[in-house]
C-alpha positions as CSV (number, residue, x, y, z in Angstrom):
1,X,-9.3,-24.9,3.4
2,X,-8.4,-21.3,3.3
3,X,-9.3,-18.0,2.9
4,X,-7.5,-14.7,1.9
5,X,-9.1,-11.8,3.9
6,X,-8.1,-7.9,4.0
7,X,-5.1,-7.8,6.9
8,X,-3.7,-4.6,5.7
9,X,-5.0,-1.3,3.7
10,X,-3.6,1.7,3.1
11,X,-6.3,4.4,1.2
12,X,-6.2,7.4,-0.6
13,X,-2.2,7.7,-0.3
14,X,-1.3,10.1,-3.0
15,X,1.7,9.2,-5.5
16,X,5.3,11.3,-4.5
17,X,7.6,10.0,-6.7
18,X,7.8,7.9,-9.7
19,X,11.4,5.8,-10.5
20,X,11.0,4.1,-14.2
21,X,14.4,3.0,-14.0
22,X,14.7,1.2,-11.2
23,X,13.8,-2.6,-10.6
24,X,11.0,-3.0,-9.0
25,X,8.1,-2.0,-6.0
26,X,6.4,0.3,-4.0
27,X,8.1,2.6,-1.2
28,X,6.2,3.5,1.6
29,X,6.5,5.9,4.3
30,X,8.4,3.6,7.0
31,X,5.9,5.1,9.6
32,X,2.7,4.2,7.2
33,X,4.2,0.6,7.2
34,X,4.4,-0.1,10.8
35,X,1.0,1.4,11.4
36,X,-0.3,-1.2,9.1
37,X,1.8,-3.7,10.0
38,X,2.6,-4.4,6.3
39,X,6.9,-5.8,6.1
40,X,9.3,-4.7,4.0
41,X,9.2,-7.0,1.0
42,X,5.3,-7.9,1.3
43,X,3.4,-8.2,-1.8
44,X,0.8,-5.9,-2.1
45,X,-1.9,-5.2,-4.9
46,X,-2.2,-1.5,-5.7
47,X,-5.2,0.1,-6.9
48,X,-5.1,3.4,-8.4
49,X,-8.1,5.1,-7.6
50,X,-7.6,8.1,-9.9
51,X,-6.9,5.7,-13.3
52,X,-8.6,2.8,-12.6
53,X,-6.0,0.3,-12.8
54,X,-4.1,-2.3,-10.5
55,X,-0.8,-3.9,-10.0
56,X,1.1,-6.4,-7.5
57,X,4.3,-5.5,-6.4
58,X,6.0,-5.5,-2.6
59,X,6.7,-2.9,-0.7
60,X,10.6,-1.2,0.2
61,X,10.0,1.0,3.4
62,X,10.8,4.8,2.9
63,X,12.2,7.7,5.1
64,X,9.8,7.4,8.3
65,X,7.8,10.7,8.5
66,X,9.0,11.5,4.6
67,X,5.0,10.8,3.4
68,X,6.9,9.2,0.6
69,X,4.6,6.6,-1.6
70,X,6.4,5.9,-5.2
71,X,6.1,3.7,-7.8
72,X,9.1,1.8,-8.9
73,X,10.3,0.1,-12.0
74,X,7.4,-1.1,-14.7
75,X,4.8,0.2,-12.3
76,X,5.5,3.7,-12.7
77,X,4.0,3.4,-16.0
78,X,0.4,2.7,-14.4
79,X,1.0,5.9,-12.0
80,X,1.9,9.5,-11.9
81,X,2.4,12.3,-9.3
82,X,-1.2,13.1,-7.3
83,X,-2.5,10.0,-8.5
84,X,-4.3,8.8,-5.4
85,X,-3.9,4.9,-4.7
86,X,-5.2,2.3,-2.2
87,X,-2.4,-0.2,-1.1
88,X,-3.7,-3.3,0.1
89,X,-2.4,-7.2,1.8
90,X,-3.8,-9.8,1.9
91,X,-3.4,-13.0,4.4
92,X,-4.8,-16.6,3.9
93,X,-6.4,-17.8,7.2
94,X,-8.5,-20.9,8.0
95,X,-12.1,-19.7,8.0
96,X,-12.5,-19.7,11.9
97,X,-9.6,-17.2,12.2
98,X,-10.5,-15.5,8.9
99,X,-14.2,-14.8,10.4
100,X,-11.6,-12.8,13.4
101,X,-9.1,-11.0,11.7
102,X,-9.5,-6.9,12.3
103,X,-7.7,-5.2,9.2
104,X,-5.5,-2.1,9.8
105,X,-6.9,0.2,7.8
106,X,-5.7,4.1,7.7
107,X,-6.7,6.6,5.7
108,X,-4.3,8.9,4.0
109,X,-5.5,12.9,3.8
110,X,-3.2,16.2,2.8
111,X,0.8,15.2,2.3
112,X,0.2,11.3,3.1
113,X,-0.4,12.0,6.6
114,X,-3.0,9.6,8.8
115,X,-6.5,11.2,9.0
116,X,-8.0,8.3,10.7
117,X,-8.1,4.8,11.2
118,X,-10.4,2.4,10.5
């Protein structure tokens, strides 16, 4: 058996950019990725805090230090600019190692930068 636990969390990023027309995912700031140790191409479920809705997508890294979060494709319909969002992965782990695993969390303030970790 397995569970799926928390392993990486990204809250209150705010939303930079919106893309309609392309084909898919979230970009994140490269930097905000490695802290989180989230990959380029993960799937992630995105919460939007400030409309209450969620979506699964994966992630495309963005200029490192840009603060750049955007929603890409169909998912810009379910977010606009200075929506806040959490970002969130998820890893399945036998229950010995899931009772283990420490999350990286951050949390997001003013411009998408890191006001702490968690």
């Amino acid at each position: 058996m397995e569970v799926f636990v928390l392993k990486s969390k990204i809250h209150n990023a705010t939303i930079t950019e919106t893309s309609l027309h392309y084909e898919g995912s979230i970009t994140i700031d490269a930097n905000l990725i490695k802290k989180t140790s989230l990959f380029p191409y993960e799937k992630v479920l995105v919460s939007n805090i400030s409309r209450g809705t969620r979506l699964e997508t994966y992630v495309i890294a963005g200029k490192a230090g840009s603060g750049v979060i955007g929603l890409n494709g169909a998912a810009a319909r379910l977010g606009a600019l200075g929506d806040r969002v959490t970002i969130m992965a998820f890893a399945s782990l036998p229950p010995k190692q899931a009772r283990e695993i420490k999350p990286k969390i951050i949390v997001l303030g003013e411009n998408n930068k890191i006001a702490r970790t968690v």
